[in-house]
PyMOL CGO cylinders between C-alpha atoms (Angstrom):
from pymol import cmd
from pymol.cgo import CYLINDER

trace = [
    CYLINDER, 10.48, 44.26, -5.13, 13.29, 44.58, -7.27, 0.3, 1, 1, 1, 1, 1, 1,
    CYLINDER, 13.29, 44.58, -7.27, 16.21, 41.98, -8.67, 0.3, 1, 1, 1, 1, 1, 1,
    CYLINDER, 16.21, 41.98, -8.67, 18.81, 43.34, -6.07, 0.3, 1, 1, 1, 1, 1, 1,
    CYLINDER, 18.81, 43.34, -6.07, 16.00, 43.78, -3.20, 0.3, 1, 1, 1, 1, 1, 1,
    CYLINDER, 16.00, 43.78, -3.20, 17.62, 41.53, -0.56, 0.3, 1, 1, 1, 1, 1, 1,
    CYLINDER, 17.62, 41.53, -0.56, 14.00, 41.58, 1.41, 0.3, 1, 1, 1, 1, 1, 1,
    CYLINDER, 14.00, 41.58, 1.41, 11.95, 38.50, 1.70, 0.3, 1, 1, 1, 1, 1, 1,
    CYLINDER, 11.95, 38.50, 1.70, 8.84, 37.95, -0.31, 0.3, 1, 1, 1, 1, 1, 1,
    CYLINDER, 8.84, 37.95, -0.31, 5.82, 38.72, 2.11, 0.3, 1, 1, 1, 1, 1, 1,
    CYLINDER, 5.82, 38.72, 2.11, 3.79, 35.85, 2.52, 0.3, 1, 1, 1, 1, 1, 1,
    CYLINDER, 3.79, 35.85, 2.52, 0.79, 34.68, 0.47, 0.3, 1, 1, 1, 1, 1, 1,
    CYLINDER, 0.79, 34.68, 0.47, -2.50, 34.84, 2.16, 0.3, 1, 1, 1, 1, 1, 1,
    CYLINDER, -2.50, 34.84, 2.16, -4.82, 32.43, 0.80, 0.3, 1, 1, 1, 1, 1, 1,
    CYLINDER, -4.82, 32.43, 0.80, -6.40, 29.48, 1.16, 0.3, 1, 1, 1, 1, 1, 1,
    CYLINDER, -6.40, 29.48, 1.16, -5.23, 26.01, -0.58, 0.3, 1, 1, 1, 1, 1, 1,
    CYLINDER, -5.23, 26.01, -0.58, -7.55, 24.46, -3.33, 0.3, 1, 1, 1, 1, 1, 1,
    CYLINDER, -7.55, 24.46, -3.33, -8.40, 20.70, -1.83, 0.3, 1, 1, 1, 1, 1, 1,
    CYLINDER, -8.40, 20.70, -1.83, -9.62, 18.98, -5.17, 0.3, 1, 1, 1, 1, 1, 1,
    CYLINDER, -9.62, 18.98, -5.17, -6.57, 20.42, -6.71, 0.3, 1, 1, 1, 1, 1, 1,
    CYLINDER, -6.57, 20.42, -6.71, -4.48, 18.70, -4.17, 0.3, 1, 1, 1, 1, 1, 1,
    CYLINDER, -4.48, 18.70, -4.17, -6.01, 15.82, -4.39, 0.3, 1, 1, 1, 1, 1, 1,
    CYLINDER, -6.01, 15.82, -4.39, -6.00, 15.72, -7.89, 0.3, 1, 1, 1, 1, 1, 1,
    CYLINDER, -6.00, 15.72, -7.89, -2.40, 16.50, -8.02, 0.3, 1, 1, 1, 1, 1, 1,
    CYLINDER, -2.40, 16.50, -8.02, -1.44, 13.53, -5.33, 0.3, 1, 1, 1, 1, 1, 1,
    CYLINDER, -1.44, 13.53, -5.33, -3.42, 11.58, -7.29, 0.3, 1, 1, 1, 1, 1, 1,
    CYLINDER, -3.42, 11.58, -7.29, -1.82, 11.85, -10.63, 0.3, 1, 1, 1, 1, 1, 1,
    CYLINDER, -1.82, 11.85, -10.63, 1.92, 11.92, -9.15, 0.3, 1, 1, 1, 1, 1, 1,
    CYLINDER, 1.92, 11.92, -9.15, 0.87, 8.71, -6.98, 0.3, 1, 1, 1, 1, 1, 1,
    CYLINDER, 0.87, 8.71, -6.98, 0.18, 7.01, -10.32, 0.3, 1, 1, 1, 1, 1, 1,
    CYLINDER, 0.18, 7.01, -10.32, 3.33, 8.70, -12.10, 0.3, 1, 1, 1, 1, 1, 1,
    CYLINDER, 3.33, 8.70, -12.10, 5.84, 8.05, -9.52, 0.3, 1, 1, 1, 1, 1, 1,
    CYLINDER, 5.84, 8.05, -9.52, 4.38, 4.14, -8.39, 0.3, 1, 1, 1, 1, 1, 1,
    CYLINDER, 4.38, 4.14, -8.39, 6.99, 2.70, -9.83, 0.3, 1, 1, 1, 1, 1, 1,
    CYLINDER, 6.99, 2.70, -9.83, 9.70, 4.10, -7.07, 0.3, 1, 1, 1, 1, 1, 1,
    CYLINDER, 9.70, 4.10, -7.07, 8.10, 1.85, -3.91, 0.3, 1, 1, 1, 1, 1, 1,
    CYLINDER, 8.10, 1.85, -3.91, 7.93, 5.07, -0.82, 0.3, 1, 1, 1, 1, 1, 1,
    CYLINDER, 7.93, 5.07, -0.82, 9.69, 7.94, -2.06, 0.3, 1, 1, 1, 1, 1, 1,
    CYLINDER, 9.69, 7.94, -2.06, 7.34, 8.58, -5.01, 0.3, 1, 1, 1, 1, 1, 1,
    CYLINDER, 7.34, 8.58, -5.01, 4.36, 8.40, -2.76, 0.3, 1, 1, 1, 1, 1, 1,
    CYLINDER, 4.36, 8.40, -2.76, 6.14, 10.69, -0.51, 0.3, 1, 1, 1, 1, 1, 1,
    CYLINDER, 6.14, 10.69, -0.51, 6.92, 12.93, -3.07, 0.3, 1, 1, 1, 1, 1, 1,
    CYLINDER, 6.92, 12.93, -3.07, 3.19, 12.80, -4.48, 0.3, 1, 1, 1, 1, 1, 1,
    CYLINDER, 3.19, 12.80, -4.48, 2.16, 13.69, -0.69, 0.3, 1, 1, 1, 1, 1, 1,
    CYLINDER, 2.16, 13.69, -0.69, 4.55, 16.84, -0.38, 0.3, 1, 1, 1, 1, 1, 1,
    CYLINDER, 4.55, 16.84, -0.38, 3.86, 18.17, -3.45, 0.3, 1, 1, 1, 1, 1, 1,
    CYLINDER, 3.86, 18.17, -3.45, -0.37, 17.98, -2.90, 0.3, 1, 1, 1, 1, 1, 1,
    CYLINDER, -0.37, 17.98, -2.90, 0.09, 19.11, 0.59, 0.3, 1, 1, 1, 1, 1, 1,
    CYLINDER, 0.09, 19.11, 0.59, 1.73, 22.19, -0.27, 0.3, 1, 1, 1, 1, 1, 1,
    CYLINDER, 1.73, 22.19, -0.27, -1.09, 23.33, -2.48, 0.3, 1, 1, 1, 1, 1, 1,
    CYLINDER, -1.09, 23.33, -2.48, -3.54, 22.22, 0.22, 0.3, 1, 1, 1, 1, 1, 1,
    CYLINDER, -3.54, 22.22, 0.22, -1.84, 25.11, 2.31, 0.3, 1, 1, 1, 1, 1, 1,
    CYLINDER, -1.84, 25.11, 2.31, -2.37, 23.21, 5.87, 0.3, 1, 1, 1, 1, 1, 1,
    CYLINDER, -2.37, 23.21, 5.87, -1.80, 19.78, 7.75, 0.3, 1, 1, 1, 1, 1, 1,
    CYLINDER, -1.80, 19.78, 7.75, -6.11, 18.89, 8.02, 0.3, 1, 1, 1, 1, 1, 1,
    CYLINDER, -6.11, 18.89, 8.02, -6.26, 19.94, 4.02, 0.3, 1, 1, 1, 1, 1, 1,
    CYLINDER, -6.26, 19.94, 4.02, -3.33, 17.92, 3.15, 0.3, 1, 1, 1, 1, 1, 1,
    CYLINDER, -3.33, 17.92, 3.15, -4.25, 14.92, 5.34, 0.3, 1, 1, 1, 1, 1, 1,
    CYLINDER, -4.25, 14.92, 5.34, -8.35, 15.27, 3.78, 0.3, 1, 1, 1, 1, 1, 1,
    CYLINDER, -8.35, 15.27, 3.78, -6.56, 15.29, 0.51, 0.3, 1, 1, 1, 1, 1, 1,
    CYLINDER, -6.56, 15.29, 0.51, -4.60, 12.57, 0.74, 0.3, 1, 1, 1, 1, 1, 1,
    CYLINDER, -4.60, 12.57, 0.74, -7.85, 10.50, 1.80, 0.3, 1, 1, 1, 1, 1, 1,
    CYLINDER, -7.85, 10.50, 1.80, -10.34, 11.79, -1.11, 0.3, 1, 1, 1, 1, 1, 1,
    CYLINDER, -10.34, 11.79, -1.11, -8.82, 9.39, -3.94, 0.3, 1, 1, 1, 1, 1, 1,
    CYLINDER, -8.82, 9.39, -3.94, -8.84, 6.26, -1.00, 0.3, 1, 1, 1, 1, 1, 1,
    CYLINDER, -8.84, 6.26, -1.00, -12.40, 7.15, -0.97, 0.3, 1, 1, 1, 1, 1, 1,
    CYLINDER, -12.40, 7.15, -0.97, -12.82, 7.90, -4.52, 0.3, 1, 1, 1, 1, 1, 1,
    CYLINDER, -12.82, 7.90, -4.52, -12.10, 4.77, -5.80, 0.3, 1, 1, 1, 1, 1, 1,
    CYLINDER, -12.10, 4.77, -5.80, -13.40, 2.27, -2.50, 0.3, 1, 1, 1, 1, 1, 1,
    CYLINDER, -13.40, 2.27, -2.50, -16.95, 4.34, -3.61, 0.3, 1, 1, 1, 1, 1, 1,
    CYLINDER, -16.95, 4.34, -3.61, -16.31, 3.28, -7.29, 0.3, 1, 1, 1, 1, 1, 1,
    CYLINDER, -16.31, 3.28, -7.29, -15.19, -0.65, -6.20, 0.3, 1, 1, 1, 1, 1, 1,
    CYLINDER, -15.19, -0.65, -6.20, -18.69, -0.38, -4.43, 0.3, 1, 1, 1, 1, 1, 1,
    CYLINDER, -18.69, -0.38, -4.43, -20.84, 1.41, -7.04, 0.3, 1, 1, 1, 1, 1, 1,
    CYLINDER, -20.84, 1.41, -7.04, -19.40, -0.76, -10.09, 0.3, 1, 1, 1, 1, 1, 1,
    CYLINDER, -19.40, -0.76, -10.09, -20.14, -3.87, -7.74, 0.3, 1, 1, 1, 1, 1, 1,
    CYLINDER, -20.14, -3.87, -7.74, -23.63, -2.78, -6.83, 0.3, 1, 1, 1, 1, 1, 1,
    CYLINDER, -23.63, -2.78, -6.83, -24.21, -2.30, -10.79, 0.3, 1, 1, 1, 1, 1, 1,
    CYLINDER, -24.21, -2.30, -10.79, -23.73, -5.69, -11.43, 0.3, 1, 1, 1, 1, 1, 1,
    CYLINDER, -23.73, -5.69, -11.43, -26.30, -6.87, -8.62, 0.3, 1, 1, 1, 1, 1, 1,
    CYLINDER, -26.30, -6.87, -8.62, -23.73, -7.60, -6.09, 0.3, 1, 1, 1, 1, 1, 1,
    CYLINDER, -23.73, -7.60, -6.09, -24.30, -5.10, -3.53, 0.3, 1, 1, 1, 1, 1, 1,
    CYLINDER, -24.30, -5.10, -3.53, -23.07, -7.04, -0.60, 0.3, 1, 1, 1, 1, 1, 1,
    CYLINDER, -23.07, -7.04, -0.60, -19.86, -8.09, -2.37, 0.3, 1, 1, 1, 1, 1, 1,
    CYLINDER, -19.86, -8.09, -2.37, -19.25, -5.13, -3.44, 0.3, 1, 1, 1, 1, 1, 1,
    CYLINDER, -19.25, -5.13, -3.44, -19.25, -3.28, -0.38, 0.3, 1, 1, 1, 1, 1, 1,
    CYLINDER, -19.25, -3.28, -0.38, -16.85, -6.11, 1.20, 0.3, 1, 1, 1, 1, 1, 1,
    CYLINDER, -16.85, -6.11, 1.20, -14.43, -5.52, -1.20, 0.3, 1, 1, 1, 1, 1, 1,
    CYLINDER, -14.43, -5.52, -1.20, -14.54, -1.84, -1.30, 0.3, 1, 1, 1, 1, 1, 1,
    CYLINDER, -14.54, -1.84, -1.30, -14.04, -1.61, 2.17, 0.3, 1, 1, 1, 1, 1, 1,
    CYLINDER, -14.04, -1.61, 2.17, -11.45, -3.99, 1.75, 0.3, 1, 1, 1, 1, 1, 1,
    CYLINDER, -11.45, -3.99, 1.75, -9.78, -1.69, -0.83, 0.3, 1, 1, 1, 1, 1, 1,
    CYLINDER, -9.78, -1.69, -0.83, -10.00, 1.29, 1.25, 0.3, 1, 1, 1, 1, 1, 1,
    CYLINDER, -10.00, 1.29, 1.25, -7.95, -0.54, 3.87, 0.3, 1, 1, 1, 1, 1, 1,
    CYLINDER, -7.95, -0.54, 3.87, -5.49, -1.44, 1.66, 0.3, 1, 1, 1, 1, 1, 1,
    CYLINDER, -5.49, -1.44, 1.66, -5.15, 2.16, -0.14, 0.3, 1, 1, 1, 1, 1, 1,
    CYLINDER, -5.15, 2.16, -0.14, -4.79, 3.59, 3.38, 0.3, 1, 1, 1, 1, 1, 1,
    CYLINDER, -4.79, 3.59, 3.38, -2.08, 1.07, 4.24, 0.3, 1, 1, 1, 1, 1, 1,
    CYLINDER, -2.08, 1.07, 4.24, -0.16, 1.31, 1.42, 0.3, 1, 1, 1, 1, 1, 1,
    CYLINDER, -0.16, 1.31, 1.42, -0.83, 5.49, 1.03, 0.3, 1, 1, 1, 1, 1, 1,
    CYLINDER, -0.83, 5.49, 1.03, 0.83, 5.67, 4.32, 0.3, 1, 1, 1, 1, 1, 1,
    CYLINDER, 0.83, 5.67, 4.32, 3.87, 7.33, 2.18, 0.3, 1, 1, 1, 1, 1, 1,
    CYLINDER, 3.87, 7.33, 2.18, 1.23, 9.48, 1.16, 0.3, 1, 1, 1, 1, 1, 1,
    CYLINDER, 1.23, 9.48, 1.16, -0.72, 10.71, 4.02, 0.3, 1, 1, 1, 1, 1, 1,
    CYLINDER, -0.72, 10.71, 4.02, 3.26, 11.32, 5.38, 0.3, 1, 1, 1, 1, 1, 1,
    CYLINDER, 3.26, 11.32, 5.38, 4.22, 13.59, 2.56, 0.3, 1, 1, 1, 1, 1, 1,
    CYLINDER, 4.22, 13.59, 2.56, 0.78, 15.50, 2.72, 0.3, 1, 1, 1, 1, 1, 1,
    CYLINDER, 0.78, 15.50, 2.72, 1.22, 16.37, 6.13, 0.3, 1, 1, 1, 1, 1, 1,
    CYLINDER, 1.22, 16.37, 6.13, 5.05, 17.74, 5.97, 0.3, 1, 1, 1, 1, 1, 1,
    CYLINDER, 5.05, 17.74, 5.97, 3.87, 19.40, 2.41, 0.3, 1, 1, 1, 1, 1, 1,
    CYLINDER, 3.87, 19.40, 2.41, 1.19, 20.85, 4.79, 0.3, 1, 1, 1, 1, 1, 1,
    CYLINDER, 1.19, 20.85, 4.79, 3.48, 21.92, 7.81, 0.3, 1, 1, 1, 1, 1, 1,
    CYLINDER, 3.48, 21.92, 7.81, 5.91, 23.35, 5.17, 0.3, 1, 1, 1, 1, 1, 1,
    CYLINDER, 5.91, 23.35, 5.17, 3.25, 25.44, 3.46, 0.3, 1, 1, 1, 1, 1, 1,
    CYLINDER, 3.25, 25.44, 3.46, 1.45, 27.00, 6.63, 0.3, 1, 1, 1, 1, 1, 1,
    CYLINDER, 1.45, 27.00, 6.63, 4.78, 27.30, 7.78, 0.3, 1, 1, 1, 1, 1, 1,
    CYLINDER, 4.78, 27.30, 7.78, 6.02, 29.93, 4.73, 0.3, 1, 1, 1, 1, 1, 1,
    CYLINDER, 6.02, 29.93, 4.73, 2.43, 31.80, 4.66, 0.3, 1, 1, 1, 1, 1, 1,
    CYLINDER, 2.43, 31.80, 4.66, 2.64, 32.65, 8.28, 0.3, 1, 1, 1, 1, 1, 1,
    CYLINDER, 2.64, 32.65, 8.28, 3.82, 36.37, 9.32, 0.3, 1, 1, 1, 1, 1, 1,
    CYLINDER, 3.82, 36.37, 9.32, 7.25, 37.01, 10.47, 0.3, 1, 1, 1, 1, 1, 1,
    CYLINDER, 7.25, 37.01, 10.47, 7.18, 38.69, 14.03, 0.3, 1, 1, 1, 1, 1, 1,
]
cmd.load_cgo(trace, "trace")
């Protein structure tokens, strides 16, 4: 493929790195907090297109809600309140998932847009 080559790029075949995505989402979603929905959005479009599908995107968008309702739990649990602990991580999981909704948005249209350009033209 040249510079003047007017034919399209052939699509990449290859899978999307989940922990990548996740990280990525992650970091952005903690860069861009201060702009209420679109940076979440943003965050979620950006991870889901290096997740390369909708159910990578969407699983990636999940893993730091996990990540850190495991951590309310474990850090609770350390300091010999198990049951409180797991009441509040829960709790905290429910509120990441609310307020990722942004989030788990963007992944999925970062998704659709990514196994969208790696499919074959007919």
């Amino acid at each position: 493929m040249t510079l003047g080559d007017n034919r399209p790029a052939p699509p990449t075949t290859g899978r999307g790195n989940l922990w990548l995505a996740a990280l990525v989402m992650f970091v952005l979603s903690l860069l861009l907090g201060w702009i209420p929905v679109i940076g979440s959005l943003v965050a979620g479009v950006i991870g889901g297109t290096l997740a390369k599908s909708v159910g990578s995107a969407v699983l990636a968008a999940l893993i730091p809600a996990i990540a850190v309702g495991l951590l309310i739990v474990l850090v609770s649990s350390a300091l010999a309140l198990p049951l409180i602990g797991a009441l509040v991580g829960a709790g905290a999981l429910v509120i990441m998932a609310i307020v990722g909704l942004p989030l788990l948005i963007g992944a999925a249209i970062g998704g659709w847009m990514s196994a969208r350009r790696t499919q074959p033209v007919a």
